[in-house]
C-alpha positions in Angstrom: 61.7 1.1 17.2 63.1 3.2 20.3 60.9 4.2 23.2 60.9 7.8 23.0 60.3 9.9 25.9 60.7 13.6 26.9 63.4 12.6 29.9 65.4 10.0 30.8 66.8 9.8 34.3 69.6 7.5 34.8 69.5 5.9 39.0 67.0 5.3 40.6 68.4 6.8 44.3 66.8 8.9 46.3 68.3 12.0 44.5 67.2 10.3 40.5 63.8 10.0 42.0 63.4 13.4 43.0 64.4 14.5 39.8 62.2 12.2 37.9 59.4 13.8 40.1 60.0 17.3 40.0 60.2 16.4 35.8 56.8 14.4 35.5 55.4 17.1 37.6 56.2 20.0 35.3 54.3 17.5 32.6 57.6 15.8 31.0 57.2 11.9 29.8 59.7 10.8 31.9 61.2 7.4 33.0 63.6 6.7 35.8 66.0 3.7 34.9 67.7 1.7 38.0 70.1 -1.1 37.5 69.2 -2.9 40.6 66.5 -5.0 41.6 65.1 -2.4 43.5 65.4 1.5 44.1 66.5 3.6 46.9 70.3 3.4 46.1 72.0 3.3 49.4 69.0 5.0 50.9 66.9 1.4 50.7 65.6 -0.8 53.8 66.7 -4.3 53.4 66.0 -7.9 55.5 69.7 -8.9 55.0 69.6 -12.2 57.1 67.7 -15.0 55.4 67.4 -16.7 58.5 65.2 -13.2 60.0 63.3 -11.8 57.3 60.9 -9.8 59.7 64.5 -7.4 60.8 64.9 -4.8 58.4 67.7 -2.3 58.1 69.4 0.1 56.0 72.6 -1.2 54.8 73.9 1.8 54.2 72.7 5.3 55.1 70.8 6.1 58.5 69.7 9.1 59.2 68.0 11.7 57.2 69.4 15.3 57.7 69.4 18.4 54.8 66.2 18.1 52.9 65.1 21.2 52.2 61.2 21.2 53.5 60.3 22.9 49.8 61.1 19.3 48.5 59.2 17.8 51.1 55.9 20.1 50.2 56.4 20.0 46.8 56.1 16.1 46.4 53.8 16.0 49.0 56.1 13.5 50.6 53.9 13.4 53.8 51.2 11.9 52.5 52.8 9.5 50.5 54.7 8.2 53.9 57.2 9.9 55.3 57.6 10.1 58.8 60.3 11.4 60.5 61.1 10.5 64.6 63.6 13.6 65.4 66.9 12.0 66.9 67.9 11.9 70.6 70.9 13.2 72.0 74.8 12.7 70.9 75.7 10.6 73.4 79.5 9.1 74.2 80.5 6.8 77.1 84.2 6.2 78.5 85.3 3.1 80.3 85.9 5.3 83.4 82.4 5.1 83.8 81.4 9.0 82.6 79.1 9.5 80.0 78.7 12.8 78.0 75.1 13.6 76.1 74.8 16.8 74.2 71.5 18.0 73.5 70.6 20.4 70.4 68.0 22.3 71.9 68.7 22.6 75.3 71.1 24.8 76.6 70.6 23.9 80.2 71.6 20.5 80.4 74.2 20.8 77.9 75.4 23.3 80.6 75.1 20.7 83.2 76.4 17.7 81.2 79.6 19.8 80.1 80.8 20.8 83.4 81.8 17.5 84.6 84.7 17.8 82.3 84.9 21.4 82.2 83.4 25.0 83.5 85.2 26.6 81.0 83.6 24.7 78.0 80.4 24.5 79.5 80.3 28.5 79.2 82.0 28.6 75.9 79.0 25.9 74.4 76.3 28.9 74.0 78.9 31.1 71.7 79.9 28.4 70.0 76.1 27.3 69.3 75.5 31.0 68.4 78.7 31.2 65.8 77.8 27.8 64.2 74.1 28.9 64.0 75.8 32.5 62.2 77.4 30.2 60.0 74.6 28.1 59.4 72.5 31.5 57.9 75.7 31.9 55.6 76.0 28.7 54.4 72.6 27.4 54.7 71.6 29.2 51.5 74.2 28.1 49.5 73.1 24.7 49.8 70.0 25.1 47.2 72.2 28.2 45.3 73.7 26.9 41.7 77.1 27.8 42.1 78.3 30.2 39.6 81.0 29.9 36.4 83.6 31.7 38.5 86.1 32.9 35.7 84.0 33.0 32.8 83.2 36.2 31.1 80.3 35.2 29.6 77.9 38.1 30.8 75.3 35.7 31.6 77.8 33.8 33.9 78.8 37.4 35.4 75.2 38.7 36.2 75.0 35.5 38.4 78.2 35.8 40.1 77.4 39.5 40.8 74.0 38.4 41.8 75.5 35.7 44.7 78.1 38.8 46.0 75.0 41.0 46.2 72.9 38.7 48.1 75.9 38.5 50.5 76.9 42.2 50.6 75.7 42.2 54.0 78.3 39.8 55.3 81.0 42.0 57.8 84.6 41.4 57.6 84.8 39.0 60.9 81.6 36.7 59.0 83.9 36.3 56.2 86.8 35.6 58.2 85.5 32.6 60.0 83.9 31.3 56.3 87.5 31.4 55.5 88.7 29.6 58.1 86.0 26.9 58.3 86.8 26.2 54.7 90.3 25.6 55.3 90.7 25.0 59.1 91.0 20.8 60.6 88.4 20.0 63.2 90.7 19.4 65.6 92.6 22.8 65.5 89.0 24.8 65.4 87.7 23.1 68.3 91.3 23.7 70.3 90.2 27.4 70.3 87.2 27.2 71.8 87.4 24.4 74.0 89.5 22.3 76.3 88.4 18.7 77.5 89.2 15.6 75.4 85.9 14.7 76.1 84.1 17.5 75.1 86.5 17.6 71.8 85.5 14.2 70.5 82.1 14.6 71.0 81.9 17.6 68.6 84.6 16.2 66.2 83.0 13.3 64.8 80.6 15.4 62.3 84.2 16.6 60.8 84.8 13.2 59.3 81.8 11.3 58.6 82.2 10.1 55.1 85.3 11.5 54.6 88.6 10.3 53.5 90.5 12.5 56.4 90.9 12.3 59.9 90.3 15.7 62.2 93.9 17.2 61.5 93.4 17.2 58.4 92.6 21.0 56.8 88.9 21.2 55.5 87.3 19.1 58.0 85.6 22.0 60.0 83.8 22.5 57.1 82.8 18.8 56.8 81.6 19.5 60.2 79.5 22.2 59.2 77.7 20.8 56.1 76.5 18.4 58.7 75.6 20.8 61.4 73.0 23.0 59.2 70.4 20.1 58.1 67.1 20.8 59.5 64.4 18.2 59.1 62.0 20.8 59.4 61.4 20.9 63.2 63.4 24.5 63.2 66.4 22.7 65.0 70.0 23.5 64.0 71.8 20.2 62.5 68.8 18.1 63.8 68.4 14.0 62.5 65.8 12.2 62.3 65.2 8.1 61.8 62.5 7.6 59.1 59.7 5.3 60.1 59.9 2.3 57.8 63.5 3.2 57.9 66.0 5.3 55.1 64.1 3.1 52.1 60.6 4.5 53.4 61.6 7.8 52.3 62.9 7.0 48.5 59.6 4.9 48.1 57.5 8.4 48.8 59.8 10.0 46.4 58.7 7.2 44.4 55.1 7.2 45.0 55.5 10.8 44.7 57.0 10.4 41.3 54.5 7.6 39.8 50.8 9.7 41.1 52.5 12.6 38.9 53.4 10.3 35.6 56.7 9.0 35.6 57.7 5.9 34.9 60.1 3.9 37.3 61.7 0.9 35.9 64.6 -1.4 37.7 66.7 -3.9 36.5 67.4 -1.6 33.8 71.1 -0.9 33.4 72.5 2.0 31.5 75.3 0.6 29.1 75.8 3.8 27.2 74.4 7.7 26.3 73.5 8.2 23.2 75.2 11.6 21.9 74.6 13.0 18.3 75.8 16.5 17.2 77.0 17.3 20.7 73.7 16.4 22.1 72.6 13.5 24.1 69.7 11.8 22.3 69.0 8.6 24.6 70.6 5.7 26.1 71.0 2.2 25.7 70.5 -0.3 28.2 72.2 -3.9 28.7 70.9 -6.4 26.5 70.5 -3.3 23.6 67.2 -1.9 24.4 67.8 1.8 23.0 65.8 4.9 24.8 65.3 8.0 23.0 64.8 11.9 24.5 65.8 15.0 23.9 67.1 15.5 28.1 69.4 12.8 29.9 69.6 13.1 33.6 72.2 11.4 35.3 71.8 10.7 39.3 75.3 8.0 39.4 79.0 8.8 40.1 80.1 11.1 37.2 83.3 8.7 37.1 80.7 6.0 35.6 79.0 8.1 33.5 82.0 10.4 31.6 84.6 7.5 32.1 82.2 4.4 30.7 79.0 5.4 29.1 79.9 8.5 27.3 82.3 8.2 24.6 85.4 10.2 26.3 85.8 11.6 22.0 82.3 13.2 22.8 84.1 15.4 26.0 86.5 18.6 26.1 89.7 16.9 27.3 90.1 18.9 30.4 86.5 17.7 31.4 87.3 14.0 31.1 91.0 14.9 32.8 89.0 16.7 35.7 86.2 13.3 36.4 89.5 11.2 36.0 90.8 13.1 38.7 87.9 13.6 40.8 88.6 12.1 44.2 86.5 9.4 45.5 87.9 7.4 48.4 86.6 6.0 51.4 87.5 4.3 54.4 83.6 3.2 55.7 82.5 -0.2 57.0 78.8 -0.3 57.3 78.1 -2.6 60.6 74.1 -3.7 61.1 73.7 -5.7 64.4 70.2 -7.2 65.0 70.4 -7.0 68.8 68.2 -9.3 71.4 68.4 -6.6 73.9 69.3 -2.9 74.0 73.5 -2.1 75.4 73.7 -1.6 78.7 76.2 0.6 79.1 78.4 1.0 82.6 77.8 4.8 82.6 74.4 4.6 82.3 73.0 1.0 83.1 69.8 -0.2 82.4 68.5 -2.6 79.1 65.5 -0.8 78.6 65.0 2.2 76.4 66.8 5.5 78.2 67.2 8.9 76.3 71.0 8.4 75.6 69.7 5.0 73.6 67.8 7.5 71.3 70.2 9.4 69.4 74.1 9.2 68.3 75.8 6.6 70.0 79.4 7.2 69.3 82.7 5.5 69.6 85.6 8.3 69.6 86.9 8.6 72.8 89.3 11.4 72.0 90.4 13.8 69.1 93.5 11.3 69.2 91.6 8.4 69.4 90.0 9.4 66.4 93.4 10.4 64.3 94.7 7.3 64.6 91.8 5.3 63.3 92.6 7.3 60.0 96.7 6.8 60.7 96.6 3.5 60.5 93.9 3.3 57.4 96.9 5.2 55.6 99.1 3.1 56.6 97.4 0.2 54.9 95.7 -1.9 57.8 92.5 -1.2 59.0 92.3 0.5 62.3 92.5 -1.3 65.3 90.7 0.8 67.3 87.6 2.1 64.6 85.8 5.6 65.2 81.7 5.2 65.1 79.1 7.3 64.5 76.0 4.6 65.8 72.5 4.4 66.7 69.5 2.6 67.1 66.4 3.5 65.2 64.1 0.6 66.3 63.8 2.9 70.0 61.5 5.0 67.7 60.8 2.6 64.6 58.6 -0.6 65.8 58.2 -1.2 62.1 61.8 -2.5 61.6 61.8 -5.6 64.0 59.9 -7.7 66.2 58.6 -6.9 69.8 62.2 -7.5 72.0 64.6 -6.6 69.3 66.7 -4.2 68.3 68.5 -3.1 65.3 71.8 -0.8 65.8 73.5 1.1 62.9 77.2 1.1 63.1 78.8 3.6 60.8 82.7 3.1 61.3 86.0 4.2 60.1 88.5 3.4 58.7 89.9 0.9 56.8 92.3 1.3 54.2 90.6 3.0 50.5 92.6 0.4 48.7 90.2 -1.8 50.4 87.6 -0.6 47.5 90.0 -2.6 45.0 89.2 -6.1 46.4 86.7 -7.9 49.2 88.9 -8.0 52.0 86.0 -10.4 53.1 88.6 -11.9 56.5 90.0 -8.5 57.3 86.9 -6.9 57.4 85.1 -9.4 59.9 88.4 -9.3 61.8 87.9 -5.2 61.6 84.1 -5.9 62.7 85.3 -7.7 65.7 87.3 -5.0 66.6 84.9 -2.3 66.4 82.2 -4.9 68.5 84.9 -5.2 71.0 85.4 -1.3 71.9 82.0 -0.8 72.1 81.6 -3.8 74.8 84.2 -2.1 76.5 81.5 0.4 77.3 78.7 -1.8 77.4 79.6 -5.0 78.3 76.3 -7.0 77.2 76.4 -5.7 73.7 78.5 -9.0 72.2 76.4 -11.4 73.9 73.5 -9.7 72.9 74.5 -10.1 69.0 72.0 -11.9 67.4 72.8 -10.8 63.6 75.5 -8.9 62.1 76.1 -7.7 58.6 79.5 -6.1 57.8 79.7 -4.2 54.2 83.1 -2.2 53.2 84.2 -0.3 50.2 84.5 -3.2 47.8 80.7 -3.9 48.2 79.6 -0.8 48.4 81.0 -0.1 45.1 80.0 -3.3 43.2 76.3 -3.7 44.7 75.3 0.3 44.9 77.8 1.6 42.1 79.2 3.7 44.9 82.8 4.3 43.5 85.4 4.1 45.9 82.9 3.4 48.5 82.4 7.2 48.9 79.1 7.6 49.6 79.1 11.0 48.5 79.8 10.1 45.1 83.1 11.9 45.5 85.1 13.5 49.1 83.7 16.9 50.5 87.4 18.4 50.6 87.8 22.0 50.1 89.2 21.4 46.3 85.9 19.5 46.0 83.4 21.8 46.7 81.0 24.7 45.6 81.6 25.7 42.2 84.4 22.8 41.9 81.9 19.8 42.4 82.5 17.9 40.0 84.0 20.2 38.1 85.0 23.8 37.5 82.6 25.0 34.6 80.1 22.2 35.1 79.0 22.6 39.0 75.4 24.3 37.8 74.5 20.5 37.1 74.6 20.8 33.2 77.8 19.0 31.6 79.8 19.1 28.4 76.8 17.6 26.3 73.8 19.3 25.4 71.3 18.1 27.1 73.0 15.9 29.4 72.6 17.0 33.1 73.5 16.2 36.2 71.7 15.4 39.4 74.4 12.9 42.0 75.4 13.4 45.4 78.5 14.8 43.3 77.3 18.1 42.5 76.8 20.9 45.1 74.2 20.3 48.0 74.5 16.9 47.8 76.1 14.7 50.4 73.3 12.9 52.7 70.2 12.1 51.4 68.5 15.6 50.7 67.3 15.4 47.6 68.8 18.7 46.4 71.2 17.7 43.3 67.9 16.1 41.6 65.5 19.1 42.6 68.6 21.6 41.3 69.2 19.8 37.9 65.8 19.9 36.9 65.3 23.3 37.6 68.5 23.7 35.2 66.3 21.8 32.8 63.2 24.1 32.9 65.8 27.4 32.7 67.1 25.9 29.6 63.8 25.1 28.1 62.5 28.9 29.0 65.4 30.4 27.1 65.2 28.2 24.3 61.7 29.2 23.9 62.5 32.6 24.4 65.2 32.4 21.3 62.2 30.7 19.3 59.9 33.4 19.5 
């Protein structure tokens, strides 16, 4: 006979997790099913050299950034081991020999750090901080608010859109303006009206196309940018980061301890084949091999291409829906670089091996707006880029649980390479592509290539067969303007229910996600209990 539970929760990421938790805590039978060895998703620490089993990294994520602290208290994450070391400074070197650090708290020395390059941007950084901050308490919000059916009339659907204008009747004309043209602006043309060094330019660019399939002229990065200036890991900073002791794996194995001390089960190596659906309803799911799962509630936590496209019977979906996830646009151009380093870069700008402050936060690789455009040209133009953008760091400066006594572990996060590259291995290109990006760093810090000890290099193609990561998006879908709000993943279906009764939906797909923050699985269970209130409402 079937196991029957109350919910079944398909992935066991970070975000699956946190839904199985928040639905064992409100006293559901619940078990969280994850194909791989192992859970965590792409937020799981890994020894990936045989030869050095003691050096552990994240393969894929890095930093945490955007969970809400409710989450945090309600799973009493805390106690069950997370630990957060708040991120340094953004720091950028140039083979000139200048350095730029920008600092999130401290107006003074960003002042000071700024004017080397330019009086006029050092004066304009307060405003700027102030109108990203206004936009932050706009925005902010919206992150944990269920988007609303815009266009039904359903009067339920209405009452909520008139509830979300009315929470925002305050908002002024001008507030509204720069909404608008955050939403629809490129990086690079938003930061050409406030500021004027090259320098100062890249430095503030590079949170407009992390993760995303677009380079900074292209319209809707300024909003990419601002999704990832308005985490706050609870230390009351604007767009603070933070490196997880035990690194990004420590903090899904809370969620998981979390999860387990409140009743769920948590089983891996158990891969969904299919959803069961009956009457319009999902009913259960099997699993590879034919081991069949009963409930009443189906979460899923994977790429909505996987689940609408492969294990739901497409007859079983409106044809629009299944023509919307067919659509839904998932492309990537990321190659995840993990060095194990014997000693820490010593960079011309700022010289020394031991640990300094700018060793402690972003270590970046975009030496101009330009520079960073044409990383994305030539990904578009099929090769990957000869001259990569990176987003680095190195959490072992904080995190002594990671590696031994005299090593280091450093976190390259690069674009691009061509999305096609999702299609096949590209094993020789990418190690050629690796090279590259090891190269321009050295340029900076000319002891970082001798200093090598390790080096895994993972691009789309991986990231999409080992984590299920389609396209190598690790977003489970690209946070363009057509993608986002009440369109993610698709118009109708962004308040993390779907077509199917009982089938709901809790990825990095849906709205809030993107990062590991927990807020698509916290959101869709909260869907669950609405549904379960009303239907007990109609019963009495």
């Amino acid at each position: 006979m079937a196991a029957t539970w109350d919910a079944i929760v398909i992935g066991g990421g970070h975000n699956g997790l946190v839904a199985g938790a928040y639905l064992a805590r409100a006293g559901a039978r619940v078990v969280v099913l994850e194909a791989r060895s192992k859970t965590g998703g792409a937020a799981a620490t890994e020894a990936p050299w045989p030869d050095a089993p003691e050096i552990k990294v994240t393969r894929l994520s890095y930093v945490m950034s955007l969970m809400p602290p409710r989450i945090i208290r309600d799973l009493d994450l805390e106690r069950h081991g997370y630990k957060l070391f708040p991120m340094g400074p953004a720091y950028q070197a140039w083979p000139d020999g200048r350095s730029l650090t920008i600092y999130d708290d401290d107006a003074g020395r960003n002042h000071t750090q700024i004017a080397q390059f330019s009086k006029h941007d050092a004066d304009a950084m307060p405003r700027w901080d102030a109108w990203l901050e206004g936009l932050a308490s706009v925005l902010g919000p919206l992150l944990t608010q269920t988007p609303p059916k815009i266009g039904s009339r359903k009067p339920s659907d209405v009452r909520e859109l008139l509830r979300l204008a009315w929470r925002y009747r305050g908002l002024d004309v001008r507030t509204v303006g720069d909404v608008t043209r955050l939403m629809t602006m490129s990086i690079s043309d938003l930061l050409d009206d406030w500021f004027e060094s090259e320098q100062v330019k890249a430095s503030l660019a590079i949170n407009g196309v992390i993760g995303t399939w677009a380079g900074p002229d292209s319209p809707g990065t300024a909003y990419v940018m601002a999704h990832h200036s308005i985490g706050d890991v609870g230390d009351g900073h604007l767009g603070s980061w933070g490196f997880p002791e035990g690194g990004m794996g420590a903090v899904s194995d809370a969620i998981q301890r979390s999860a387990l001390e409140l009743g769920a089960t948590v089983r891996t190596g158990a891969r969904v084949e299919r959803v069961l659906v009956s009457g319009g309803r999902a009913t259960g799911v099997v699993l590879a091999g034919g081991e069949e799962l009963q409930a009443p509630v189906v979460v899923t936590a994977i790429h909505p291409r996987t689940t609408f496209l492969e294990q739901v019977d497409r007859a079983e979906l409106p044809p629009d829906f299944v023509t919307d996830i067919e659509r839904w646009r998932s492309r990537s151009g990321v190659v995840k670089i993990n060095l194990a380093l014997g000693e820490l870069p010593d960079f011309t700008a700022d010289p020394g091996t031991e640990v300094g402050e700018h060793h402690t936060g972003a270590i970046a690789m975009a030496l101009s707006v330009g520079y960073i455009e044409q990383a994305f040209q030539d990904a578009k133009q099929g090769r990957g880029a000869t001259r990569p953008f990176s987003d680095g760091c190195i959490p072992t400066v904080f995190d002594k649980t990671l590696a031994p006594e005299g090593v280091h572990v450093m976190s390259l996060f690069t674009q691009w390479c061509p999305h096609e590259w999702s299609e096949a291995p590209h094993t020789e290109e990418l190690e050629a592509y690796a090279d590259r990006m090891i190269d321009c760093y050295t340029e900076l810090a000319p002891n970082l290539k001798g200093a090598i000890l390790h080096r895994d290099v993972i691009g789309p193609w991986q990231m999409e067969q080992e984590w299920g990561l389609v396209g190598g998006n690790i977003f489970h879908g690209e946070l363009s303007v057509e993608q986002l709000f009440h369109m993610r993943p698709a118009p109708g279906y962004a308040d993390y229910r779907s077509p199917i009764a009982g089938l709901y939906q809790a990825s990095s797909a849906t709205h809030g996600g993107g990062g590991v923050c927990g807020i698509p699985g916290w959101q869709a269970v909260e869907a669950i209990l609405a549904d379960r209130r009303r239907a007990a409402k109609r019963r009495r």
